[in-house]
C-alpha positions in Angstrom: -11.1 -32.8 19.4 -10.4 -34.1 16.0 -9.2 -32.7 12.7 -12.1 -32.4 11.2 -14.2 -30.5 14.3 -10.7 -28.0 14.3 -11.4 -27.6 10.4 -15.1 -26.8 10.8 -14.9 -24.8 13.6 -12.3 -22.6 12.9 -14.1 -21.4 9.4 -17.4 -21.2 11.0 -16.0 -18.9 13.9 -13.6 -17.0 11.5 -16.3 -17.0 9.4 -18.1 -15.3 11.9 -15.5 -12.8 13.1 -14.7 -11.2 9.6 -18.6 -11.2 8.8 -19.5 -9.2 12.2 -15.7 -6.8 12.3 -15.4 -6.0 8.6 -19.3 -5.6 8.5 -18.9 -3.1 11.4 -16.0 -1.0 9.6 -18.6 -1.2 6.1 -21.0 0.2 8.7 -18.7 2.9 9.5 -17.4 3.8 6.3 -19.7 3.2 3.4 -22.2 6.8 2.5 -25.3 5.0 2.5 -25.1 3.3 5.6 -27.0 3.8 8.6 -24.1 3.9 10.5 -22.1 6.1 8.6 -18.9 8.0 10.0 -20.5 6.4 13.9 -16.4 6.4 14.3 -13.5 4.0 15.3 -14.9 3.5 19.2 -18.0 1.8 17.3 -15.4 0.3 14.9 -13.2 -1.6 18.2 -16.2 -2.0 19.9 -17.6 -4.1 16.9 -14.5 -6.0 16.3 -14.9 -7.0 20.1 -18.3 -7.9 20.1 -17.3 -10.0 16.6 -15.0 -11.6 18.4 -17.2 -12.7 21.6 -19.8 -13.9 19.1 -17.5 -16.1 17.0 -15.6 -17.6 20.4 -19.0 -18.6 22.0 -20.3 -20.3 18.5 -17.2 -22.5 18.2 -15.5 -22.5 20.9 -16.9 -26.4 22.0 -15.6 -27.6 18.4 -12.4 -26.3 17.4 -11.3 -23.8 21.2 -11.9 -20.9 18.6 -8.8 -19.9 18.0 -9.8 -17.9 14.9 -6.3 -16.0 14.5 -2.7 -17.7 13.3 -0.7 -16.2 15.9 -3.0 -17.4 18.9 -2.6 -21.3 17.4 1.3 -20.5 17.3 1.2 -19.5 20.6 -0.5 -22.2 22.4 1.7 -24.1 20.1 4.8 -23.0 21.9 3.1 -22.9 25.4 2.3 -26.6 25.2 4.5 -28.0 22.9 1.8 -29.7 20.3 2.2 -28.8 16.9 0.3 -31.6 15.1 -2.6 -29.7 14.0 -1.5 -25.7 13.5 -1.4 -26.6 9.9 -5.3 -27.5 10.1 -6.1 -24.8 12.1 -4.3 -22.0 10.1 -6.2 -23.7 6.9 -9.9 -23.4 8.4 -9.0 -19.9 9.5 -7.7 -18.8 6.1 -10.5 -20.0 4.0 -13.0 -18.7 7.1 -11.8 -15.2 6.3 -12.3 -15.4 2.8 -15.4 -16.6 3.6 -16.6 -13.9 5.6 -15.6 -11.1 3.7 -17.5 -12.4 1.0 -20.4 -12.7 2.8 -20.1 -9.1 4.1 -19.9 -8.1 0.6 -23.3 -10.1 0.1 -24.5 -8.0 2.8 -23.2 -4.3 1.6 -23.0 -4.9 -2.1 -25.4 -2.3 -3.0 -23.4 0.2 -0.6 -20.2 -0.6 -2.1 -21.8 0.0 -5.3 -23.2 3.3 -4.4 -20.1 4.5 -2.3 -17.6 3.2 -5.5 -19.9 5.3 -8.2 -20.0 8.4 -6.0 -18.3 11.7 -7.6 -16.3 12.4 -4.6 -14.7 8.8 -5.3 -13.9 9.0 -8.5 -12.9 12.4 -8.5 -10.2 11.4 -6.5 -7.0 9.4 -7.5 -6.9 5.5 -7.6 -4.6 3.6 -6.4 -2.8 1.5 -8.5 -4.0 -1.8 -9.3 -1.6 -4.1 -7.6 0.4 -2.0 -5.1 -1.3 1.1 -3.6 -4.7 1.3 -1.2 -8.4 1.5 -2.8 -10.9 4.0 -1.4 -12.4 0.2 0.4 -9.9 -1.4 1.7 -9.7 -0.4 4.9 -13.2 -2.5 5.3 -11.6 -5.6 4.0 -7.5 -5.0 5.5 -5.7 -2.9 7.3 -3.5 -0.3 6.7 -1.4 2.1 8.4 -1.8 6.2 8.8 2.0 6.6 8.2 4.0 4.7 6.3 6.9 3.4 8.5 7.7 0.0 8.0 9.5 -0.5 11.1 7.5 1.4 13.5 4.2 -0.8 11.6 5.9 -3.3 12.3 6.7 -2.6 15.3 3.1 -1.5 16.8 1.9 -5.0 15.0 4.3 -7.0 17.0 3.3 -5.3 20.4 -0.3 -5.5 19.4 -0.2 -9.2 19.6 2.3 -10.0 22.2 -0.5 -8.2 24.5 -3.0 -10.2 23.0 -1.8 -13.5 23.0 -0.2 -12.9 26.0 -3.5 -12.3 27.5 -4.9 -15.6 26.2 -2.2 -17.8 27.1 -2.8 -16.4 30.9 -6.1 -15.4 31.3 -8.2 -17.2 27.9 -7.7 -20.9 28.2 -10.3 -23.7 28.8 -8.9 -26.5 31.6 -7.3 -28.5 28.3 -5.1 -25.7 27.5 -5.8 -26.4 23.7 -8.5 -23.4 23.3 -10.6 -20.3 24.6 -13.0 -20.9 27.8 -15.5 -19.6 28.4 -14.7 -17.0 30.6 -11.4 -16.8 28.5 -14.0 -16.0 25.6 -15.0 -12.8 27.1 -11.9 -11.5 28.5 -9.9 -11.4 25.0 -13.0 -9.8 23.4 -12.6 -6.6 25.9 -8.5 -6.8 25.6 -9.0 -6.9 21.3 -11.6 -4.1 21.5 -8.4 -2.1 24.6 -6.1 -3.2 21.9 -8.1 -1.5 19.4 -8.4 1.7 21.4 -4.9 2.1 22.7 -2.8 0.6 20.0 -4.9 0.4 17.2 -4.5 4.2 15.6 -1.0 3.7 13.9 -2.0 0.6 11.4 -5.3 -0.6 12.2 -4.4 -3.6 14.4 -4.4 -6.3 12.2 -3.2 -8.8 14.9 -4.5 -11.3 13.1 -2.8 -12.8 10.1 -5.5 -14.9 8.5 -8.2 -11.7 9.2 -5.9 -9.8 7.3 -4.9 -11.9 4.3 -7.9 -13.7 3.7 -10.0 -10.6 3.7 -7.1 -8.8 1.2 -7.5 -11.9 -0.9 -11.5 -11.2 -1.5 -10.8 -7.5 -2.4 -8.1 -8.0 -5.0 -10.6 -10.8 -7.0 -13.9 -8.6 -6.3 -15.0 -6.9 -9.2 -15.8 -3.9 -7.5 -16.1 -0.5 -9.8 -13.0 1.9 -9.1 -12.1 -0.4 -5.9 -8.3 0.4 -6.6 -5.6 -1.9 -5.3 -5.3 -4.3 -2.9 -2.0 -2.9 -1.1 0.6 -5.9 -2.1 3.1 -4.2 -1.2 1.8 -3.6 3.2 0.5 -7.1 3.1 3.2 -8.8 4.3 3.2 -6.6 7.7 0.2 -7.6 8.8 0.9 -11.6 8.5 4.9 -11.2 9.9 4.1 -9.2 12.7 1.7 -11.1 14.4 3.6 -14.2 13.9 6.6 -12.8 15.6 4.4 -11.2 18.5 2.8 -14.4 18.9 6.3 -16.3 19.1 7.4 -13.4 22.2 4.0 -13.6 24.1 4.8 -17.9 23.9 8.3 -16.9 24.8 7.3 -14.8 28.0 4.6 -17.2 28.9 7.3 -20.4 29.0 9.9 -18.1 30.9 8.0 -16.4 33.5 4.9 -17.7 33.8 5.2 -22.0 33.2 
């Protein structure tokens, strides 16, 4: 697997994931969609089904990792380290890249929902710190703010997920997702999701978070608000340090 197939493949499938989960929450939360207020079972089972897709695509170039704290973790399981730098980078730019295209693909929505009266009648956020009225389709958020307890339900989020991968997801290299691997973290993202998912989102995912967070504060967007500086950083820490347990837990009772 060289440097180069690890770049590609982990923007293609990241790529792929932001493009098929945050197109799912647009579905859910922009007025003139179709699939308007369908709710947040549609909204995990999306993000799971984005998931599958994107593992299956790449999984033969890069082992679709597709997330930061999964490439630390099977960092720490096996002890190679060489090419998390190249991996985090194709998985950054590959969620930039997808929440622009899922702007391509809802930019007449989030025109409509951003010019609506009941959006502008109501408060922005400011322009750097607090939440826009879209956010939520780009980066998560949480329903109280609580930075420890975020924290927190971040951290256990994706201790359960990588976890899960680094015992149950790996091809016979140990360097990426199988292909029965693929399918099994799709259904434990979409029971993170639905167990763990209500207090900030489930983010579990630094690059889905930041990359998307990134678009939406360089988007000229009418009334879009702010991109939430000030929450960002939870939603990249987090992660990291759940991923660094679940490698921790795999090394001591599982190697």
């Amino acid at each position: 697997m060289s440097s180069s197939d690890i770049f590609l493949g982990e923007i293609i499938g990241t790529a792929l994931l932001i493009l098929l989960g945050g197109g799912v929450v647009a579905a859910v939360v922009l007025k003139r969609s179709k699939a308007h207020g369908a709710g947040w079972v549609a909204i995990t089972l999306g993000w799971g089904f984005a998931v599958m897709t994107a593992v299956y695509t790449t999984g033969s170039l890069s082992g679709a990792h597709l997330n930061p704290a999964v490439t630390l973790g099977i960092a720490i399981k096996s002890g190679e380290w060489n090419d998390v730098p190249v991996y985090v980078a194709g998985q950054l730019l590959g969620a930039m890249i997808g929440a622009a295209l899922m702007v391509v693909a809802y930019y007449g929505h989030f025109q409509s929902h951003l010019r609506d009266p009941e959006i502008i009648s109501k408060p922005v956020a400011d322009a750097i710190e607090g939440p826009g009225p879209v956010l939520g389709i780009f980066s998560t958020g949480p329903e109280i703010r609580n930075t420890w307890q975020n924290l927190a339900t971040e951290i256990i989020g994706t201790t359960v997920l990588v976890l899960a991968v680094l015992t149950q997801g790996l091809n016979e290299s140990g360097k990426g997702l199988g292909p029965l691997g693929g399918l099994i973290v799709s259904f434990v993202v979409v029971s993170i999701g639905l167990s763990l998912g209500g207090p900030t989102g489930y983010a579990i995912n630094p690059a889905r978070d930041l990359g998307p967070r990134i678009v939406h504060a360089l988007l000229p967007l009418p009334n879009k608000g702010g991109s939430d500086w000030g929450y960002s950083w939870i939603p990249v820490a987090g992660p990291l340090i759940g991923a660094a347990v679940a490698g921790g837990i795999y090394n001591l009772v599982f190697a």
